[in-house]
C-alpha positions in Angstrom: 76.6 102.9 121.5 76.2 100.5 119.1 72.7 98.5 120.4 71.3 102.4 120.4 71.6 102.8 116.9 70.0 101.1 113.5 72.7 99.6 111.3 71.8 98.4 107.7 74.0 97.1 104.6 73.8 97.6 101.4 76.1 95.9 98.7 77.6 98.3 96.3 80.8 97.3 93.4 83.8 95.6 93.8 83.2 94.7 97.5 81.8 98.4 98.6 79.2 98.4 101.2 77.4 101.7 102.6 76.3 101.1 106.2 74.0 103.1 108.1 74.6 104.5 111.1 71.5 106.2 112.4 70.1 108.9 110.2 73.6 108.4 108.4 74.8 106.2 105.3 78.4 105.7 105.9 80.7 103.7 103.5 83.3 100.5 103.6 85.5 98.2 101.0 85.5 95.0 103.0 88.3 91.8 101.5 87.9 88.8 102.7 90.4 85.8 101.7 89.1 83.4 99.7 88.6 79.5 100.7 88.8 80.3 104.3 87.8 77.4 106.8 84.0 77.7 107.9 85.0 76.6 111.7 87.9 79.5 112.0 87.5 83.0 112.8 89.3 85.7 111.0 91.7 88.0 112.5 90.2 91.9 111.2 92.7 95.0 110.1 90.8 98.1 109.7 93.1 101.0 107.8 92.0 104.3 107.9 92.7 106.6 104.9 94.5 110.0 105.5 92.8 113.0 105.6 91.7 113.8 101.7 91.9 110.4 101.0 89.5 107.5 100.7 88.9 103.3 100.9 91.0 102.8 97.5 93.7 105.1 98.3 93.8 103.7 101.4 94.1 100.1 99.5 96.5 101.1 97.0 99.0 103.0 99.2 99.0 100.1 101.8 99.0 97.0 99.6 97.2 95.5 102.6 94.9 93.4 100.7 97.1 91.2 99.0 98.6 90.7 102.2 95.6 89.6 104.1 94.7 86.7 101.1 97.9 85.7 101.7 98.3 85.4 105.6 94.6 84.6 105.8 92.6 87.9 107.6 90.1 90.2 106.6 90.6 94.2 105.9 88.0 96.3 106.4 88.7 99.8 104.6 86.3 102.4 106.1 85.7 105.7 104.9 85.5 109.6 106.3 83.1 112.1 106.1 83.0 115.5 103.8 80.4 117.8 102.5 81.3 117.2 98.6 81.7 113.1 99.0 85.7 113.5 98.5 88.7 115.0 100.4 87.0 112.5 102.9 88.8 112.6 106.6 88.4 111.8 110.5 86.7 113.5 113.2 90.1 113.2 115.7 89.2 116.5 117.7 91.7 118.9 116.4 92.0 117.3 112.9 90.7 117.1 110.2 88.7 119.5 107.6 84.7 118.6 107.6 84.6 115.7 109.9 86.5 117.8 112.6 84.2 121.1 112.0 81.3 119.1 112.2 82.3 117.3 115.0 81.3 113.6 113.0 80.5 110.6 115.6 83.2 108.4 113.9 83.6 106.5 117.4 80.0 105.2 116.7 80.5 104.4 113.0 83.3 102.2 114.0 81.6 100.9 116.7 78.6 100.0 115.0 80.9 98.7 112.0 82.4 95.9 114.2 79.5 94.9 115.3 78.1 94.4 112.1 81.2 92.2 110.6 81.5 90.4 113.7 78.1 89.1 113.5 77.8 88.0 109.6 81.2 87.4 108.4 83.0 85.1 111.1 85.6 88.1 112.3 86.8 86.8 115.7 86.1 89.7 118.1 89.3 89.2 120.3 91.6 89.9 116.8 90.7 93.2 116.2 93.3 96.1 114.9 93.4 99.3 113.4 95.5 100.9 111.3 96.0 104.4 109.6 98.3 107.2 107.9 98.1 110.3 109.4 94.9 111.8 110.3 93.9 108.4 109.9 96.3 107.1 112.3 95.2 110.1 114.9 91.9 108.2 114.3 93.5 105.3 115.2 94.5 106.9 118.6 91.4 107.5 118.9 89.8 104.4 118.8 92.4 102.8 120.8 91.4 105.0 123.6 87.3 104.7 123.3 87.0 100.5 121.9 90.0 99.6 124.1 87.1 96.5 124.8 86.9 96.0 121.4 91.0 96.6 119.9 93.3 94.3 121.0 96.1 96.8 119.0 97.1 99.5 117.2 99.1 100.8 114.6 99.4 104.3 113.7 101.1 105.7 111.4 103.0 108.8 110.7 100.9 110.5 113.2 100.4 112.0 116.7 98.9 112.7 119.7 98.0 116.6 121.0 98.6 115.8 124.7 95.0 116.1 126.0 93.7 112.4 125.5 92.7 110.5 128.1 94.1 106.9 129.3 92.0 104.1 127.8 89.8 102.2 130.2 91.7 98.8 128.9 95.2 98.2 127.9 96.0 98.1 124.3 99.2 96.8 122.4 100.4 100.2 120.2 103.3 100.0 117.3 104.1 103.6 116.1 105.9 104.4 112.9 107.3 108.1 112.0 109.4 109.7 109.9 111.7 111.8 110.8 111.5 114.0 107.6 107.5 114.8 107.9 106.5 118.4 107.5 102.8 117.6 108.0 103.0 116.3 111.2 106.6 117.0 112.6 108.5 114.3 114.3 109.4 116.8 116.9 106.0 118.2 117.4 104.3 121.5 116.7 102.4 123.1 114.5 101.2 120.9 111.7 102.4 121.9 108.1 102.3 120.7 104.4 99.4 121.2 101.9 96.6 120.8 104.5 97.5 122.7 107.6 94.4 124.2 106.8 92.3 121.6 107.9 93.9 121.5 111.8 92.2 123.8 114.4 95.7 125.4 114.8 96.8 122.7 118.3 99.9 121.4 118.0 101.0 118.0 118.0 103.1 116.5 120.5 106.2 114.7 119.6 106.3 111.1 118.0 107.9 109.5 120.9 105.0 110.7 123.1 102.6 108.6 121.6 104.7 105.8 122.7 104.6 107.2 126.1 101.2 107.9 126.5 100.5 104.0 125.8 103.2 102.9 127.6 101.8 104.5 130.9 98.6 103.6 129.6 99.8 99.5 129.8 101.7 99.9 132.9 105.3 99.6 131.2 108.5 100.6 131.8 109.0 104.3 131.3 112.3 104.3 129.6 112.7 102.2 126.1 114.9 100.2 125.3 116.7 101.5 121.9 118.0 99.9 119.0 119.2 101.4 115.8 119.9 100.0 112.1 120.6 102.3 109.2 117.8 104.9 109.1 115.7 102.9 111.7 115.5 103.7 115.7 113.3 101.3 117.0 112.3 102.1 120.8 110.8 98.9 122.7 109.7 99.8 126.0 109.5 96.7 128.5 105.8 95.7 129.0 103.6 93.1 130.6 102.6 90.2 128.4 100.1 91.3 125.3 100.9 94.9 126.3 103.8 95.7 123.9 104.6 99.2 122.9 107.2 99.8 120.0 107.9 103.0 118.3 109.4 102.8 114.8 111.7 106.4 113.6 112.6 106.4 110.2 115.3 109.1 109.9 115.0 109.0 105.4 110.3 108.7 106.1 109.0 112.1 105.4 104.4 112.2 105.7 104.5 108.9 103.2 103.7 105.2 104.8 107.2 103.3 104.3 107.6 100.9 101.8 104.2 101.7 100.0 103.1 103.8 97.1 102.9 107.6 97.1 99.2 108.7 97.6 99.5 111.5 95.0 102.6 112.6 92.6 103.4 115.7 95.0 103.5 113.4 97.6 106.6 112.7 99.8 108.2 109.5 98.5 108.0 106.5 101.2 111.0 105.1 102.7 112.3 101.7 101.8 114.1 101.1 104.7 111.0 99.3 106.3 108.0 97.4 104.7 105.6 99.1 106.9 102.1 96.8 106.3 104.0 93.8 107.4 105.3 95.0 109.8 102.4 96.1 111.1 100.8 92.7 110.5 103.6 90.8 112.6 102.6 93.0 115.5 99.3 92.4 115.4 99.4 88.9 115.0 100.6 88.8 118.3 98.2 90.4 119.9 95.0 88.9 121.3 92.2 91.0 123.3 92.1 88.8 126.9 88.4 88.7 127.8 88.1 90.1 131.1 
């Protein structure tokens, strides 16, 4: 995928790079923390916006770059695809808006992205995560299941599978976290809803716990989890071989928001603050480590 295609940076403002992807300019915020040891490579969190969104209200609504000058990684915010350069979203099959109708190679993007970082700013290639809200986090999914040589986890977030993926060639640490209120994608599956239904082809989602099921067949764990609940969290842990962990995260008071964050617009649902989701994300992937095989 990637060696096929011609890949070329350009710097843009405050840390915004366009990167192109053969006949197509594609476009990143990259943070790297400051003062960070020439002889260490850096764990690398990409977070995917939701659909409509883009790379600063993926930043904002996250709060993941403070985070990463702090512990010491770098986040690599990449953006969607549209026909009027905003409402950008994900290509993840039977969602969302432009990049789904036109059927955009985002697999490739990415692909060719991690290359590029790997190779001139010291990202250590067995460290590598993703992270998104919604149709990002179905992008996620995605990516999980075609750079399962590249991902050592995953993270989505209030998202979902449709039940017609297939098993990633490589196993691959997943966290899940839903909310139990979401009317855009419903914790029990279905039809998706909210302001954007629209932009679905019409297939419904599966429900939240079967993204934890998929991966947990998908690493060879236990089929049944083991559950835990505090206040409005359920947390299911299902036993897994080493580095295979899959965890999925119910928040009964989390509508389509990404908990302890910002709200992405004013109309949006208002995040939980039951659970700090970005470090919580960040404790499960630092201990994750692709195995070279």
């Amino acid at each position: 995928m990637a060696s096929a295609v011609c890949a070329q940076e350009a710097a843009l403002p405050d840390s915004r790079y366009t990167l192109r992807v053969g006949s197509v300019e594609r476009s990143y915020v990259l943070r790297l923390p400051a003062n960070h040891p020439a002889d260490k490579l850096l764990p690398l969190v990409l977070v995917l916006h939701g659909g409509g969104g883009n790379a600063e209200h993926a930043e904002r609504m996250t709060g993941f770059t403070p985070l990463a000058m702090r512990e010491g990684f770098a986040v690599v915010y990449p953006e969607g695809s549209s026909r009027v350069g905003r409402l950008l979203t994900w290509n993840a099959i039977h969602c969302c808006g432009y990049a789904m109708d036109q059927r955009i190679d985002d697999i490739t993007f990415i692909d060719v992205l991690l290359t590029h970082l790997v190779a001139e700013h010291r990202i250590d290639p067995r460290r590598i995560y993703v992270t998104g809200m919604s149709n990002g986090g179905m992008m996620a999914h995605r990516l999980g299941i075609a750079l399962s040589h590249r991902i050592a986890a995953i993270a989505p977030v209030v998202a979902a599978l449709f039940g017609d993926e297939v098993p990633p060639a490589q196993p691959v640490a997943a966290l899940m976290i839903n909310g139990e209120q979401d009317r855009s994608v419903p914790f029990a599956g279905g039809p998706p809803g909210g302001r954007f239904a629209h932009a679905w082809d019409g297939t419904p989602t599966r429900p939240a716990s079967e993204q934890a099921g998929f991966w947990a067949r998908a690493n060879q764990c236990a089929p049944a989890p083991q559950i835990t609940r505090s206040g409005s969290l359920t947390r299911s842990d299902y036993p897994c071989p080493d580095g295979r962990q899959v965890v999925l995260l119910a928040l009964a008071d989390n509508g389509h928001a990404w908990p302890g964050g910002q709200r992405g617009t004013a109309r949006a649902d208002a995040p939980s603050t039951a659970l700090d989701a970005t470090a919580t994300i960040w404790e499960f992937f630092r201990r994750h480590a692709r195995r070279l095989m």
